[in-house]
N, C-alpha and C positions, 0 to 999 in steps of 0.2 A: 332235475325234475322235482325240484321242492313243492309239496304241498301247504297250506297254508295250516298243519295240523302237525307241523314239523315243530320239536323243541330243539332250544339251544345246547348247544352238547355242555355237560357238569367242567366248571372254569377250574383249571388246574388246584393243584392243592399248595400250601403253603412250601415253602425250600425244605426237604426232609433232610433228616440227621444222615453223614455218608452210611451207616449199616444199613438205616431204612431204604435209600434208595438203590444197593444192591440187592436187598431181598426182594425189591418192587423189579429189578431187572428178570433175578431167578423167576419170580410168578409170570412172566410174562409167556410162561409155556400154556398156563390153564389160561389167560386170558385168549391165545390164540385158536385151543380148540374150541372155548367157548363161542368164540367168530365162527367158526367153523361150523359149529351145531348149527347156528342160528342161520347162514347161510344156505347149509345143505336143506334145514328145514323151510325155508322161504319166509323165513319170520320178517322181514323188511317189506318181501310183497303184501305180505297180510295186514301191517300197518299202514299201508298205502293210503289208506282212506279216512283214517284217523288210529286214535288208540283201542287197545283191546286189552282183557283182562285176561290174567296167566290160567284164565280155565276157559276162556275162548283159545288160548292159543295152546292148551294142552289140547283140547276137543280137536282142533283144526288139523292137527301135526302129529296127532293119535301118540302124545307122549304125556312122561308123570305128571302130573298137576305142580306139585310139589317143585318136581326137580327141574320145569323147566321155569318155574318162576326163580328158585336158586341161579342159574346158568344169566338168566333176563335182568335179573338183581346187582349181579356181578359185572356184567356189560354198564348196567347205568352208573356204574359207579364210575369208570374210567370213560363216561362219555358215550360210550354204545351204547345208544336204546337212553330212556329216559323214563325213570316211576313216573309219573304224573299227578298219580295218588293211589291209593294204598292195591297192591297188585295187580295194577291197569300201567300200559308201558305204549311211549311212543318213538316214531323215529326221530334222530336227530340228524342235521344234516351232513357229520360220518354215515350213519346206517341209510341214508338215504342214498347212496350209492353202492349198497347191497342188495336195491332192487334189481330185477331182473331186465325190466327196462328202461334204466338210467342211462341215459346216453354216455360215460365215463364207469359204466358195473362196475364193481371190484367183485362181483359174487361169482365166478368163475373160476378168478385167479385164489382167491379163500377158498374155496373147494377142493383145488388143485392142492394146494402147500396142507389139508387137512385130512385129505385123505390116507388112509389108515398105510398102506402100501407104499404111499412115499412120506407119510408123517415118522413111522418106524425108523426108517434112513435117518435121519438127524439125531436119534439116541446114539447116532455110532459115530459122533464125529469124531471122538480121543482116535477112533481107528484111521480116520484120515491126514490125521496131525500126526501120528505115529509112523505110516506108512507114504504119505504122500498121494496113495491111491482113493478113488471112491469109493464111500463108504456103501453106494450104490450098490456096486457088483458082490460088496461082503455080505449084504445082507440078502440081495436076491439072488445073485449066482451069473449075473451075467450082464452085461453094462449097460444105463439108463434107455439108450434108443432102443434097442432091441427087444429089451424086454416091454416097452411102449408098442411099439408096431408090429411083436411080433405075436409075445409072450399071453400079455395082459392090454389087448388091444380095447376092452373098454376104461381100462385107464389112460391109455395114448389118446381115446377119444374126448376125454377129461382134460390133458395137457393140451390138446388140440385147441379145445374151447377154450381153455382160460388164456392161451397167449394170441385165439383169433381176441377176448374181448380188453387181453391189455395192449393190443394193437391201438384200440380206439386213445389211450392216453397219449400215443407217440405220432399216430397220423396225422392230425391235424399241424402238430406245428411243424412236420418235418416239411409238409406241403410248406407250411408258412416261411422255412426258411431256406429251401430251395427250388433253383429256379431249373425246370424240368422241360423247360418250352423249347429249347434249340434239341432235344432227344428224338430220334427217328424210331429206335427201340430200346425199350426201358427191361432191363432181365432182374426177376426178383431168385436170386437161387439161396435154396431150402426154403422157400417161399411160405409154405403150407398151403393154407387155404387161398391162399392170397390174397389178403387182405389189403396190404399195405399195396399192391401191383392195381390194384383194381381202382383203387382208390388215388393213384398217379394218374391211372389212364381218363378217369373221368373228370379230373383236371385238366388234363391233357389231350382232347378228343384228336390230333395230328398221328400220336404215336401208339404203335402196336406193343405189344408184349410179349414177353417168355416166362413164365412159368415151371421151373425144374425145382424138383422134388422127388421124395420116394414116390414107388408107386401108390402106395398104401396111402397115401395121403393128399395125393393129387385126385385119389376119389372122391372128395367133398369138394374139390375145388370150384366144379362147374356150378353150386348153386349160389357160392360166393360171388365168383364173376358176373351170374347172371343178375343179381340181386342191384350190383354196379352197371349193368347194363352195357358191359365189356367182352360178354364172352367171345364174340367173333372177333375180335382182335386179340386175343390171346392164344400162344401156342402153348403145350403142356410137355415138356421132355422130362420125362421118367429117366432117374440116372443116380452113381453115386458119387459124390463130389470130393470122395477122396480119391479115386479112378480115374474119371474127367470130367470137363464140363464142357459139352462139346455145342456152344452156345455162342453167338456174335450177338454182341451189341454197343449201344454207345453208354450205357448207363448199366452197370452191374451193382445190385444194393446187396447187403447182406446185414440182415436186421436180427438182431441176437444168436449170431449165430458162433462170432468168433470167440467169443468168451463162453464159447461149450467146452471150447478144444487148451490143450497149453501147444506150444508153438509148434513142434514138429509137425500134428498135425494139421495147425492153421495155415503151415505154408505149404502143405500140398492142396489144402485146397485154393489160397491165392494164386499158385503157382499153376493150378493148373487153370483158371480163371485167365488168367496172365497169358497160359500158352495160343488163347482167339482173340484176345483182344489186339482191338485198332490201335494205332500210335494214338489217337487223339480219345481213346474210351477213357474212360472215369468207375473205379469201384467207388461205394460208398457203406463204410461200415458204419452202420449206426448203433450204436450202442453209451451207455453211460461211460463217460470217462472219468477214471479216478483221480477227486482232488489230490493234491499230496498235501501233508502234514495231518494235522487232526482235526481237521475240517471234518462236520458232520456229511455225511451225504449216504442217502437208499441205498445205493449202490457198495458200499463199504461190508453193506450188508448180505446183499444178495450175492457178495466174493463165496460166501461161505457153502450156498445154495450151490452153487462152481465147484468147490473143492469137493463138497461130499458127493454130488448125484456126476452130471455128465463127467466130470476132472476136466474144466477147465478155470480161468482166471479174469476178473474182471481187471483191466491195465488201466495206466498212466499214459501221457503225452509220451513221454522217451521211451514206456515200451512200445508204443503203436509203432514209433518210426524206427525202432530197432526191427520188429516183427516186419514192417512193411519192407525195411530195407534185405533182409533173410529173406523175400518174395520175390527177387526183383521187380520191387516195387519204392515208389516213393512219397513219402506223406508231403501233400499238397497244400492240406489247412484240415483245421476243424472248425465247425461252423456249429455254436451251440444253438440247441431251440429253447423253445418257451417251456417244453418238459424236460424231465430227466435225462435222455439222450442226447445225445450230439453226434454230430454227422462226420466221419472223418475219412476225407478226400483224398484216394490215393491216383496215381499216376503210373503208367511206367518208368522205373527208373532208366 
């Protein structure tokens, strides 16, 4: 949703000396909370309409004159936001997808990774490289989900939102690269809100749905569904899926869910997945699969987001079908999309 008020994001900078571009990696902490300010404070929706001067958008955001022109200074330099002339700032089309109604937002998920209660967590990674465990439970006292839905449930309601709106980057192609039309019922388990189920189903007006998840979370689900104009085809089973998943279907997805876990507990939950399933069902883990060697890829990144908060592991090809085959299960294909994720098709072994 580019406006025609939109500047070009600032063109990289000339090849830096190797110290410069390690000290450019170390800074990349203040540039992310700077993201983070400007997202919490709606500084992209306020540009919507054109540019605006750092004492309109201190007035708008009831913040320093001063400091939030420093923070809006900082972003245009690396391409966030744009001076356009002297402390008047526009969007560029990065920051134009930290509107709030972008159809691809990223201002969700920036909120989420800036928030002070899980921004703390990432000071502690030496503790997870040391111990192997998350740095999660060192800092808060007890491990990522629980303290989300139990502890600090407006921050679960925070993770809620930003992974309904990074849903919108992986939806469209997973539609695009699977064919869901032979499904009688389609199961999303740990679903959430249900994003990615509702959005099968009205591809698919044939096939009904399952929806399991905590209870805590399948509370918001009904406005999701209904939004898709699914609800009445959707059942809701509150459950926990390292216990069972007491769920038939011919299409079970599981969308960020196995790279929470490292394998012991990814095969109880396959496993138990495993124990309703048809000879002829189909799991589908969708998630980024890691290149191997030094190929650049998000996902190399977001390993780390893995190791510190929930302790699990973003994989490779040879460990899916190692994991799948610890499932009794077995990898069938992976089918890459047009985004970061790929679909990877397990079987009964």
């Amino acid at each position: 949703m580019t406006t025609n008020t939109t500047i070009a994001a600032t063109p990289a900078p000339e090849q830096l000396p190797p110290d410069a571009q390690l000290l450019q990696l170390v800074g990349g902490a203040f540039v992310a909370q700077a993201v983070y300010v400007a997202a919490k404070l709606g500084i992209a929706d306020l540009l919507a309409d054109g540019p605006k001067t750092a004492e309109y958008l201190s007035v708008a955001t009831s913040t320093d004159e001063r400091s939030i022109y420093r923070v809006m200074r900082s972003l245009a330099s690396v391409g966030a936001f744009a001076e356009v002339s002297e402390k008047t700032f526009a969007n560029t089309p990065m920051t134009e997808t930290l509107r709030s109604d972008h159809p691809r937002s990223t201002r969700e998920m920036t909120i989420w990774v800036g928030e002070p209660n899980h921004w703390n967590v990432y000071g502690e990674l030496m503790h997870s490289v040391k111990t192997g465990k998350p740095a999660w439970d060192h800092v808060h006292g007890e491990p990522v989900f629980s303290y989300l839905f139990n502890t600090n449930r407006e921050l679960g309601d925070i993770f809620n939102r930003a992974m309904a709106s990074y849903s919108h980057q992986s939806i469209g192609p997973v539609l695009a690269a699977y064919d869901f039309s032979k499904a009688r019922t389609v199961a999303d388990i740990a679903g959430g809100y249900g994003h990615l189920l509702a959005a099968v189903l009205a591809a698919n007006p044939h096939a009904t749905g399952v929806l399991f998840d905590l209870g805590a979370v399948l509370e918001m689900a009904p406005q999701m569904l209904e939004a898709y104009g699914v609800k009445e085809r959707v059942e809701l089973v509150e459950g926990d899926f390292f216990a069972a998943v007491p769920v038939k279907a011919d299409i079970y997805m599981l969308k960020h869910i196995i790279h929470d876990w490292y394998e012991d507990n990814c095969q109880k939950i396959l496993r138990n997945i495993r124990e309703n399933m048809a000879d002829d069902s189909k799991v589908l883990i969708i998630e980024a699969v890691v290149p191997e060697g030094n190929e650049p890829h998000f996902v190399k990144i977001i390993d780390l987001e893995m190791l510190l908060s929930p302790g699990g592991v973003e994989r490779t090809r040879s460990e899916y079908e190692q994991l799948l085959a610890d499932s009794g299960l077995k990898l069938n294909r992976i089918i890459p999309t047009q985004g970061a994720m790929s679909i990877v098709e397990a079987v009964k072994a």
